[in-house]
C-alpha positions as CSV (number, residue, x, y, z in Angstrom):
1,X,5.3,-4.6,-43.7
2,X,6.8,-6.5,-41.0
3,X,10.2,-4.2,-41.0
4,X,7.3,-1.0,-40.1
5,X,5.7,-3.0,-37.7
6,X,9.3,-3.8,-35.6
7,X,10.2,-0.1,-35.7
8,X,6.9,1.1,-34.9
9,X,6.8,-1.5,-31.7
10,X,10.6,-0.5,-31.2
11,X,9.8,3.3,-30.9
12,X,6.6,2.4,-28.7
13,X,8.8,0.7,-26.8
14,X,11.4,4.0,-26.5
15,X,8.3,6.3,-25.5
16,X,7.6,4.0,-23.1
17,X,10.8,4.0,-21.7
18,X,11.5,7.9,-21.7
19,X,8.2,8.3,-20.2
20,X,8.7,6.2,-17.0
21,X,12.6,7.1,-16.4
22,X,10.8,10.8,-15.7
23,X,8.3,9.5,-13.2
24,X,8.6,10.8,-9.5
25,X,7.5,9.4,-6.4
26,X,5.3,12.2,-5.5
27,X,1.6,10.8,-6.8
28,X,-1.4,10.0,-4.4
29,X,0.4,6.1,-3.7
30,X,3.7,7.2,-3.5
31,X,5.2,6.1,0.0
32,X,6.2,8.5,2.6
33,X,9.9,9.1,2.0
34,X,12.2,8.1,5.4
35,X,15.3,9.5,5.7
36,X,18.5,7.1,6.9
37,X,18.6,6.7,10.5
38,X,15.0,8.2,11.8
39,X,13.9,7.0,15.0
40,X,10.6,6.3,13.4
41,X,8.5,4.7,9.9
42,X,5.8,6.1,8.1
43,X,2.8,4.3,6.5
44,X,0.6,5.6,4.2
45,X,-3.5,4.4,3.6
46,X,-6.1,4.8,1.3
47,X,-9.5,4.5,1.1
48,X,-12.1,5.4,-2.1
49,X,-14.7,7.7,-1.6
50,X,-18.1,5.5,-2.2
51,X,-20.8,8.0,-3.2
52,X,-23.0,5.2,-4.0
53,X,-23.0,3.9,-0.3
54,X,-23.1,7.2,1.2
55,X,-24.9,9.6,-0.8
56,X,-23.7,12.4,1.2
57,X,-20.6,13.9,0.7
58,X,-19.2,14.6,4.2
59,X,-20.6,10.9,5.0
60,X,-18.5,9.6,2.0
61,X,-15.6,11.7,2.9
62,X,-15.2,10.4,6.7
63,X,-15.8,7.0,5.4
64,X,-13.0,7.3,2.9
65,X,-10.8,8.4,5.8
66,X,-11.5,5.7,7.9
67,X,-10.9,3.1,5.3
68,X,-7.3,4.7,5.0
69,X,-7.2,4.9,8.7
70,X,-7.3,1.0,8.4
71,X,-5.6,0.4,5.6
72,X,-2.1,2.5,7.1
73,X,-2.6,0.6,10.3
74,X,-2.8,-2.7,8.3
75,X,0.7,-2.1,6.6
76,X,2.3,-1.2,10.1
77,X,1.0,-4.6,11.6
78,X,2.4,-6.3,8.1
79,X,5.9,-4.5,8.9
80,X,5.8,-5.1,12.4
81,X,4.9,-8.9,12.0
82,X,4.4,-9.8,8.8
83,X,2.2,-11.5,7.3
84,X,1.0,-15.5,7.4
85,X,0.2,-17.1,3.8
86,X,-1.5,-20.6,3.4
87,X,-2.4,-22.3,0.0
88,X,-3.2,-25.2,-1.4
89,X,-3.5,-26.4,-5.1
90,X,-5.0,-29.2,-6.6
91,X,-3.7,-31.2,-9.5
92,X,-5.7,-33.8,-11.2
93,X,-3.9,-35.3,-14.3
94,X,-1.7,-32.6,-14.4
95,X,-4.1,-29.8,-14.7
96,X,-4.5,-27.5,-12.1
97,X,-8.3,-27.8,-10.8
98,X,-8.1,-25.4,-7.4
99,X,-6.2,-23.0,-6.0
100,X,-7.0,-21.1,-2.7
101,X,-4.6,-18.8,-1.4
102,X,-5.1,-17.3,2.0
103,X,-3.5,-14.6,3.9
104,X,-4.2,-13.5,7.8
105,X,-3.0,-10.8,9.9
106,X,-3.3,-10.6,13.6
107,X,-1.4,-7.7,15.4
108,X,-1.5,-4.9,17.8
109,X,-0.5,-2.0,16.9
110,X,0.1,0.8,20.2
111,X,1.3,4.2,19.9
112,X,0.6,5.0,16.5
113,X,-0.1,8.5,15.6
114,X,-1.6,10.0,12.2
115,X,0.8,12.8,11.4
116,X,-1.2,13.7,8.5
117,X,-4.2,13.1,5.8
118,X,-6.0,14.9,2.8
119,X,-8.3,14.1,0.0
120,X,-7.1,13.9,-3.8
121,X,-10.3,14.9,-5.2
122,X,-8.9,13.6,-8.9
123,X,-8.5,10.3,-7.7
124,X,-11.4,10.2,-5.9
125,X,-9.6,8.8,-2.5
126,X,-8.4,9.8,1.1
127,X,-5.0,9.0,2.7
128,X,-3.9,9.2,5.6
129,X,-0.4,8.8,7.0
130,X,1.0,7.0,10.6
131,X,3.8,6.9,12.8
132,X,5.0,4.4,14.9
133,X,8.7,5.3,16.8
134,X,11.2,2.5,16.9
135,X,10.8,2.5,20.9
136,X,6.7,1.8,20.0
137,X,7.7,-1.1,17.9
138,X,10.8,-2.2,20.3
139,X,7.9,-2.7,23.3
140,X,5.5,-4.4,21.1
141,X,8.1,-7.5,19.9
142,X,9.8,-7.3,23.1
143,X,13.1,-7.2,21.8
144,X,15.8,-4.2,20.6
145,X,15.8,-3.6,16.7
146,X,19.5,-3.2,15.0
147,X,18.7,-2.1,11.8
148,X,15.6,0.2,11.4
């Protein structure tokens, strides 16, 4: 009994395996691709599209877009300047009883520009996709960038 379980977890195991070695990079979150030394880095968003909320379609829609409007700028002002994380955790005889993590982001993000966006109706989700040059990004920290 237990020699049938170990060879039916090792071959669930194998499936497993063969089945993610064949994944690409081209689903709804994959990343834009950037090739080696472009002048410029992509960022993708998303947002869901909340029929709840807004009960009409094209409302829902925009909505979506905007939400992955924000989201693609967020990830350019986390690559621009990172991002700040404060915690804390209490201990009382050596049992954790608290723990608050915290993360801000304060940016400005200029020249931007959304190069592309689309629905996946499957997913139920908007992206949309921005581009900030290396010049953009030079002026905003003030200083020149070697390796982009």
């Amino acid at each position: 009994m237990k020699r049938r379980l170990y060879f039916i977890l090792a071959l669930f195991i194998i499936v497993i395996t063969f089945n993610s070695c064949g994944a690409t990079n081209s689903g709804i979150f994959a990343q834009p691709d950037m090739e080696k030394n472009t002048s410029y880095h992509d960022f993708k968003g998303f947002g869901i599209i909340d029929y709840k909320t807004f009960p009409h379609e094209a409302q829902a829609k925009l909505a979506a877009l905007e939400a992955a409007r924000q989201d693609a700028y967020t990830k350019a002002v986390e690559y621009v300047y990172g991002t700040y994380i404060d915690s804390s955790t209490t201990v009382k005889d050596f049992v954790m009883q608290n723990k608050e993590i915290e993360s801000k982001l304060y940016g400005l993000i200029k020249g931007a520009q959304e190069i592309n966006q689309g629905f996946d109706m499957n997913e139920g989700m908007a992206w949309v996709v921005i581009r900030i040059y290396k010049k953009d990004i030079e002026n905003i920290i003030g200083k020149r960038i070697k390796y982009f």
